[in-house]
PLY file of the C-alpha trace (Angstrom):
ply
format ascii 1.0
element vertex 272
property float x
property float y
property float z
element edge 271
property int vertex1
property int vertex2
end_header
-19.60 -3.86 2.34
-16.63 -3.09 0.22
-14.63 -5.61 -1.44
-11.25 -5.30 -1.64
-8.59 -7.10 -3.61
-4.86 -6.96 -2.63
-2.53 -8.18 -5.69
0.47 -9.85 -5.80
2.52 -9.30 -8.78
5.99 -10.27 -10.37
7.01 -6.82 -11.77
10.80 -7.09 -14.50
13.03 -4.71 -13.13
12.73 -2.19 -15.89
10.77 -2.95 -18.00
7.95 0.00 -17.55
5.98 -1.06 -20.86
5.61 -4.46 -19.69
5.04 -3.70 -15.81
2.16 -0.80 -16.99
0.54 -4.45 -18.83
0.63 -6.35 -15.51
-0.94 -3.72 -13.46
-3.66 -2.98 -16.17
-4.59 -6.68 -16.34
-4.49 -7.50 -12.95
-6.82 -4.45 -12.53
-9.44 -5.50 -15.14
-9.35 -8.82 -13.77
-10.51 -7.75 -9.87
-12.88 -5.29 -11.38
-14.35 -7.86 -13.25
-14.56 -9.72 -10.04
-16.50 -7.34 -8.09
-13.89 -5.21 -6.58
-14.01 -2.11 -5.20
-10.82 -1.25 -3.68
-7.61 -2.55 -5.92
-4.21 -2.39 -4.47
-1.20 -3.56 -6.11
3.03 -3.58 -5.10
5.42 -1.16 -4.44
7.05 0.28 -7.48
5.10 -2.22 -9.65
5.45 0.23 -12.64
9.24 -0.01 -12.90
10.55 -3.01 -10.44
12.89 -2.92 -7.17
16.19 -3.90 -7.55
18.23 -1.18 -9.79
21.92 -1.05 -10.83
21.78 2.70 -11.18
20.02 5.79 -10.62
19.83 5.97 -14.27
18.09 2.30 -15.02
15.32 3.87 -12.18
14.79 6.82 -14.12
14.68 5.31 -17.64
11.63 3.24 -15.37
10.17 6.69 -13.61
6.91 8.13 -14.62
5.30 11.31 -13.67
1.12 11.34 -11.85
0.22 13.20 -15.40
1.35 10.15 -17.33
-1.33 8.72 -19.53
-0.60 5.14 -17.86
-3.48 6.75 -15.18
-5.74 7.68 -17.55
-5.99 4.22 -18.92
-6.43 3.21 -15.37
-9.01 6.03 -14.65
-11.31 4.78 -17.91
-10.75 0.76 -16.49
-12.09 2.24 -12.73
-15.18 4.05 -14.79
-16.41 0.65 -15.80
-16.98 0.30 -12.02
-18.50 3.14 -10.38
-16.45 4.13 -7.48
-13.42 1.82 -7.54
-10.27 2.53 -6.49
-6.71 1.92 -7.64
-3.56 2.19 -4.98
-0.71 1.57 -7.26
3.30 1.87 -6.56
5.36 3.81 -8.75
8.92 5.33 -9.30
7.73 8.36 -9.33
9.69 11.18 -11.56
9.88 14.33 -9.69
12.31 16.33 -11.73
15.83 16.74 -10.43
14.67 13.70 -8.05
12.89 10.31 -7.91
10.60 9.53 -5.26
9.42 5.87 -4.14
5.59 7.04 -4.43
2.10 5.56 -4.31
-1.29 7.12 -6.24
-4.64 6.75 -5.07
-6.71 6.65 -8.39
-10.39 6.74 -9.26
-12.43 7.20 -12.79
-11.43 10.69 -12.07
-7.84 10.73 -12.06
-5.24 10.87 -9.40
-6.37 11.82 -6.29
-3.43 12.00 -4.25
0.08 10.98 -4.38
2.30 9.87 -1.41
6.47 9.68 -1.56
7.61 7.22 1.04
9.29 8.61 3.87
10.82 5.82 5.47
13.35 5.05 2.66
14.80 1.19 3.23
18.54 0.40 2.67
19.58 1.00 -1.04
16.31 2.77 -1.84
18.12 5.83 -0.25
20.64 5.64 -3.22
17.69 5.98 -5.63
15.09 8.09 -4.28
14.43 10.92 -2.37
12.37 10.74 0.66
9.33 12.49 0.61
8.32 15.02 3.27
4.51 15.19 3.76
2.29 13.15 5.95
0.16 10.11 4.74
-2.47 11.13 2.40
-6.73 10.22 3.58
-8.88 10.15 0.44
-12.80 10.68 0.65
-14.44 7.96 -1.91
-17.86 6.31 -1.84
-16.64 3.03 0.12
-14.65 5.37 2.80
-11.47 6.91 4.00
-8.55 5.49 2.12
-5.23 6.61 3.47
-1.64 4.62 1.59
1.65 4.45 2.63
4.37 2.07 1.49
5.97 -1.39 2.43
8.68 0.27 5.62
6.65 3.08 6.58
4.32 0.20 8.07
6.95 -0.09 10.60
6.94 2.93 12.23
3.72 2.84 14.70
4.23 6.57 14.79
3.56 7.02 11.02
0.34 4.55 11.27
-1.00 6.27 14.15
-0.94 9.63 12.05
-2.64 8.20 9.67
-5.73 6.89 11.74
-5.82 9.77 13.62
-6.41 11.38 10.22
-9.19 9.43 9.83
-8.22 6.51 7.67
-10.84 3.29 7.39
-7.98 1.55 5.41
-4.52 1.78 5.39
-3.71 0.89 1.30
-0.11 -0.35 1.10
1.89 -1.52 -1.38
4.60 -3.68 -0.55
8.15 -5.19 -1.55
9.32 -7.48 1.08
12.80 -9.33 0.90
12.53 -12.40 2.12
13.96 -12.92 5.61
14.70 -15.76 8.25
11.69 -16.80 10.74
10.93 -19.68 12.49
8.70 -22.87 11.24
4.95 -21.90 11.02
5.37 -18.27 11.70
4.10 -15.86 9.77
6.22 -12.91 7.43
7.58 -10.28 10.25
5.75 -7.83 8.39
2.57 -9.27 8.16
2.75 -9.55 12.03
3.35 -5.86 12.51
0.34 -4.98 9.91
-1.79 -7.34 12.40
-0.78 -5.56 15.05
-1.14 -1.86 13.70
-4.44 -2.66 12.63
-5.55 -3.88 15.97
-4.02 -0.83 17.95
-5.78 1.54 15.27
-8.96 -0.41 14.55
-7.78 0.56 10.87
-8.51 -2.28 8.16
-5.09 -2.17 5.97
-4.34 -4.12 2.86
-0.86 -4.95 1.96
0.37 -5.58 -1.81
3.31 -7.62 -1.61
5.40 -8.81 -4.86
6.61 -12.43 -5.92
9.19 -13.88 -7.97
13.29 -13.53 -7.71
14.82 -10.22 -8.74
18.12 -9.90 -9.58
19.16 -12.40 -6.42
16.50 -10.99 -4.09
13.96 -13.12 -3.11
10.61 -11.97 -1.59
8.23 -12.64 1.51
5.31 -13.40 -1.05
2.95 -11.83 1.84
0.26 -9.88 0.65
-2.87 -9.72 2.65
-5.70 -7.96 3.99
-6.23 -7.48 7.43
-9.53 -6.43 9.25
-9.68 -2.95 11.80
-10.33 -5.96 14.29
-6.88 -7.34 13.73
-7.13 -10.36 12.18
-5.92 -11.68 8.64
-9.02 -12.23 6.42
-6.74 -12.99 3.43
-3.62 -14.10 2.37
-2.08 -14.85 -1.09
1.36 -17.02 -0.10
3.64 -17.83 -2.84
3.35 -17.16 -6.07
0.91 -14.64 -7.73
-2.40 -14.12 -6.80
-5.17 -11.78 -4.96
-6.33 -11.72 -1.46
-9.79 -10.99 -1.47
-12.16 -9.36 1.63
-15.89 -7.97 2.18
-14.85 -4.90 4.89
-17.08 -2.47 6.29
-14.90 0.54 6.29
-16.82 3.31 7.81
-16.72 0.63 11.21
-13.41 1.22 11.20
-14.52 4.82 12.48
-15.24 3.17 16.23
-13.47 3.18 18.12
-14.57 2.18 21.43
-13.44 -1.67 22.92
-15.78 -1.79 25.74
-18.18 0.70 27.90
-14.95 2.33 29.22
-12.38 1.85 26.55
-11.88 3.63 23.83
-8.67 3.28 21.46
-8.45 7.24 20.67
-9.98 9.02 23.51
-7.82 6.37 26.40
-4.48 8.43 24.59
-1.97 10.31 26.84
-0.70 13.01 23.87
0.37 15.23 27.41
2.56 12.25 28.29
4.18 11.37 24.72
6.50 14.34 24.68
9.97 11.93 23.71
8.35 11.11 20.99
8.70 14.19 19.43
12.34 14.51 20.17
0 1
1 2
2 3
3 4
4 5
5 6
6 7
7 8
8 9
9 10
10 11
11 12
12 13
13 14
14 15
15 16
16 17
17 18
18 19
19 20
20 21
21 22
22 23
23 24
24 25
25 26
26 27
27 28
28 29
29 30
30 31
31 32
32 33
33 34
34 35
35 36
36 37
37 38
38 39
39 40
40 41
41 42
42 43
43 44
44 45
45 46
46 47
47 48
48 49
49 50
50 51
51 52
52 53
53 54
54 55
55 56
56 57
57 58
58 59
59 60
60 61
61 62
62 63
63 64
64 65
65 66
66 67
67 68
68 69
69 70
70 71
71 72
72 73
73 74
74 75
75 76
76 77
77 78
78 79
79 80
80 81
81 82
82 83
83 84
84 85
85 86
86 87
87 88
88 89
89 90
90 91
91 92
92 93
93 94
94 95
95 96
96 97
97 98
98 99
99 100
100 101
101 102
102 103
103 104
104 105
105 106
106 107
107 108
108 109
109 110
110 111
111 112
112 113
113 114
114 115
115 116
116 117
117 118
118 119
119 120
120 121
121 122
122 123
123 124
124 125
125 126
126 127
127 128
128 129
129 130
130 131
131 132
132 133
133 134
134 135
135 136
136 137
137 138
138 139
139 140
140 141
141 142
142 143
143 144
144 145
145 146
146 147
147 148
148 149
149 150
150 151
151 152
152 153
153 154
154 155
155 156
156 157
157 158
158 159
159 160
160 161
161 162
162 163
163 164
164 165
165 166
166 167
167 168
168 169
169 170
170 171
171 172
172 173
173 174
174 175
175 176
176 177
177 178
178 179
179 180
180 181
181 182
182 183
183 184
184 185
185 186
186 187
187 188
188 189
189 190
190 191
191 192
192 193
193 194
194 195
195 196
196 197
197 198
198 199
199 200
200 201
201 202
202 203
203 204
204 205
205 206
206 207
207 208
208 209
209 210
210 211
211 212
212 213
213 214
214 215
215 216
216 217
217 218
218 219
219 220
220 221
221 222
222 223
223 224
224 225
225 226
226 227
227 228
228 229
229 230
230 231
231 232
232 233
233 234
234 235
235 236
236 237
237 238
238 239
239 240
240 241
241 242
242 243
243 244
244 245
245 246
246 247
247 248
248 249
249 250
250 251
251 252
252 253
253 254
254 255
255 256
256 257
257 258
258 259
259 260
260 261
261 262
262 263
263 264
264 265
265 266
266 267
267 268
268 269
269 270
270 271
């Protein structure tokens, strides 16, 4: 089984030296817990809520920074871990709302959200390649970030690329729902998961940013579809014991089979 840890944190809205501290910490702490899969919020390196394209780039780092090498040497102290960490990522001319996948060895991949939400589009560039799948010891870890969740087209890629767990770092505003329901998002994550038989944990972040409040929902949910964890408000980690290579079945019954029941010859619109 692998245990995986999905963190809420409260990242400052620039303050990169201070955010980097969080991360670290909250990192030590779940490998010092027995995890083996750590994922923490979108952009929890710099913070959401910018005044200008400048403020995100003083906050920007690039995958060579030697914030991931510090990482790297914490995920050495437990063979085969895993970091999935949001970051403004510095590209250059552009910034890019990315995600790494890291283990003791460095960077593995890097993914730039495509799905840019609202004022994110004043800020970053979207990227243009599909959802990274990363080979480690525990299985198939694919990422993508917090609105590219929405998009059952972009999920579906990345199960048909063989992803056991969807990694994805979050930053939800908070929105109206009824009494007792659960966070909107959360719901479609359930769902996804079920459709894909794909485990995916979700990193949300907590606290009030610059008069934006947030869904607090960070969870883990199992390639069966159901929630094993949940954080709620505050800060906190949502823990679960997954077996990730079971994610790789896909079969429902004698005669059903998620994958092989598809109509791709049918599905044509969607590519318009």
């Amino acid at each position: 089984m692998t245990r995986v840890a999905a963190v809420q944190l409260a990242p400052v809205v620039g303050d990169l030296d201070g955010n980097t501290a969080k991360v670290t910490a909250a990192l030590r702490d779940a490998l010092e817990q027995g995890a083996d899969v750590v994922v923490v919020p979108e952009l929890a390196t710099s913070g959401y809520v910018f005044e200008s394209v400048d403020e995100a780039r003083s906050a920007a780092i690039r995958p060579d920074d030697p914030r991931f090498d510090e990482w790297a040497r914490l995920l050495a102290t437990r063979p085969g871990s895993v970091l999935v960490v949001g970051f403004a990522e510095d590209a250059g001319e552009v910034l890019h709302n990315s995600s790494a996948v890291v283990t003791a060895d460095g960077v593995q991949a890097v993914y730039r959200k495509v799905h840019l939400w609202d004022r994110e589009k004043v800020f970053f560039q979207p990227g243009d390649a599909r959802p990274p799948v990363v080979e480690t010891e525990h299985g198939r870890i694919g990422t993508m970030i917090c609105f590219d969740l929405e998009f059952p087209e972009w999920t579906r890629i990345a199960a048909l690329a063989g992803a056991d767990l969807l990694a994805t770092p979050t930053n939800w505003p908070l929105g109206p729902r009824p009494n007792d329901e659960r966070v909107a998002e959360v719901q479609i994550a359930l769902a996804t998961a079920r459709m894909n038989h794909m485990a995916i944990a979700f990193a949300d972040r907590s606290g009030t940013e610059r008069g934006v409040e947030w869904s607090e929902g960070t969870g883990i949910v199992g390639a069966d579809g159901w929630l094993r964890d949940s954080v709620g408000a505050g800060t906190g980690v949502a823990w679960a014991d997954l077996d990730l290579p079971a994610s790789r079945d896909k079969g429902q019954s004698e005669l059903v089979d998620l994958f092989g029941d598809r109509r791709p010859d049918l599905y044509g619109p969607l590519l318009g």
